[in-house]
C-alpha positions as CSV (number, residue, x, y, z in Angstrom):
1,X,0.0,0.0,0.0
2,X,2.7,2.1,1.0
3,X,4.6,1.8,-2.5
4,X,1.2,2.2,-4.3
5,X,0.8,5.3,-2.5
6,X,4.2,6.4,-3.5
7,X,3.6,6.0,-7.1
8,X,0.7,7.9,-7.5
9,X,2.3,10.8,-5.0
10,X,5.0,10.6,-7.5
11,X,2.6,10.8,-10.3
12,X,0.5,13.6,-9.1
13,X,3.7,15.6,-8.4
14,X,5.0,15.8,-12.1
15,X,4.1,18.9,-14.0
16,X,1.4,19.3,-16.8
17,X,1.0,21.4,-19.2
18,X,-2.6,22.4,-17.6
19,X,-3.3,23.2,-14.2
20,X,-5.4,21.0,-12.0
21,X,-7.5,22.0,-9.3
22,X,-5.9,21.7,-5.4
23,X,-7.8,19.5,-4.6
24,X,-7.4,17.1,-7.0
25,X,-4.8,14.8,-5.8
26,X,-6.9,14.3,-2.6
27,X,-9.9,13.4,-4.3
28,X,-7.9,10.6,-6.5
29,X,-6.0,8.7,-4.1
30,X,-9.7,9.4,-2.0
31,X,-11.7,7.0,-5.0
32,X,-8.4,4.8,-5.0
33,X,-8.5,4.2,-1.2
34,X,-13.1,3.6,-1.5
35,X,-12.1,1.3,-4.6
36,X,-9.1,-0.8,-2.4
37,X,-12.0,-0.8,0.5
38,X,-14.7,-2.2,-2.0
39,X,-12.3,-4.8,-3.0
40,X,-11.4,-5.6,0.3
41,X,-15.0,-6.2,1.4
42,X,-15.2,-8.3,-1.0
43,X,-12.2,-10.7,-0.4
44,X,-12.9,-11.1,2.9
45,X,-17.0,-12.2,1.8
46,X,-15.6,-14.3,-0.4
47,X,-13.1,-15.8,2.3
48,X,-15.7,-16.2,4.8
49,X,-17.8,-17.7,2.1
50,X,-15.2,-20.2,1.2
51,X,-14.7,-20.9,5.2
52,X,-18.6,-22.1,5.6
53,X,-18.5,-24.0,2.1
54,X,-15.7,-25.5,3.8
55,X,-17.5,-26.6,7.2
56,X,-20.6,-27.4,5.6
57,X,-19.0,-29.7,3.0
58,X,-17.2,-31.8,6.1
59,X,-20.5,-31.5,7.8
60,X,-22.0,-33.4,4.9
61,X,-19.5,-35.6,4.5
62,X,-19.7,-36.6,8.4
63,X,-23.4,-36.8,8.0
64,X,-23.7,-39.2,4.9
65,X,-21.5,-41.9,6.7
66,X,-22.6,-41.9,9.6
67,X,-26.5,-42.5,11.3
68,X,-27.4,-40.0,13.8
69,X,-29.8,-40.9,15.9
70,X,-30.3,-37.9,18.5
71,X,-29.7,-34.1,18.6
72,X,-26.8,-35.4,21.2
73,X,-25.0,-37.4,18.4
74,X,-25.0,-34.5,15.9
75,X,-23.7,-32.1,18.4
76,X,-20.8,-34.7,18.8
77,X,-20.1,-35.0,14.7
78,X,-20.3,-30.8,14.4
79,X,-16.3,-31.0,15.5
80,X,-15.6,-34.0,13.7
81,X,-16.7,-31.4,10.8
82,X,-15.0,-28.6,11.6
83,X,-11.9,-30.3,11.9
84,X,-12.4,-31.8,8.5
85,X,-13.2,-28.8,7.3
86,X,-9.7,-27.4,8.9
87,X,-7.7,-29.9,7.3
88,X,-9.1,-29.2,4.0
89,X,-8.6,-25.4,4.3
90,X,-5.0,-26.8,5.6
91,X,-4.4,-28.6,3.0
92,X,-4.9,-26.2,0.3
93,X,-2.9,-23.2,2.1
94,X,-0.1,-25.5,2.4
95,X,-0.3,-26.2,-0.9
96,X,-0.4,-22.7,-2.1
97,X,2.7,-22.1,-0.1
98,X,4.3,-24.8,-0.7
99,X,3.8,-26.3,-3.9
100,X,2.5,-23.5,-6.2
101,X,5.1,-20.6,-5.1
102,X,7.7,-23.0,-5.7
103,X,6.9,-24.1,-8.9
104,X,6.3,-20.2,-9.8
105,X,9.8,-19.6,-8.4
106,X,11.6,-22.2,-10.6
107,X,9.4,-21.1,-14.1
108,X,11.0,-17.1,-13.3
């Protein structure tokens, strides 16, 4: 953010050959930072999204093989889920990390 800030500062500091108003610098990096913000908001839907797709699909999974009988037995499988649903999000970060940033590294 800090560097993206820079660039633009940089940017808005060069002269033109018309004159802008003093107020105009403020009101860019202003619909940059709402636009960053909007973005943002979504990401982190999406994430939180992803993190009860997650949970629910372990949920289901838990659910189709085994035979609950009592509200007592489901509240047992719900962190039987969860931690299902863990290792899955696990599992992909590690692979992200792991796997896909080295293979990136070795292609640059």
């Amino acid at each position: 953010m800090k560097d993206f800030d820079k660039i633009v500062e940089d940017g808005l500091k060069m002269e033109t050959n018309f004159k802008l108003g003093l107020d105009f610098k403020d009101k860019v990096v202003k619909l940059i930072r709402r636009r960053e913000r909007i973005s943002q908001r979504k990401f982190y839907f999406l994430i939180a999204l992803g993190m009860v797709a997650i949970v629910g699909s372990g949920l289901a999974v838990v659910l189709y093989f085994t035979d609950i009988q009592s509200f007592e037995s489901f509240k047992q499988i719900v962190p039987l889920a969860v931690l299902i649903g863990s290792m899955v999000a696990g599992i992909q970060y590690l692979d992200k990390k792991l796997v896909k940033d080295k293979m990136f590294k070795q292609l640059a």
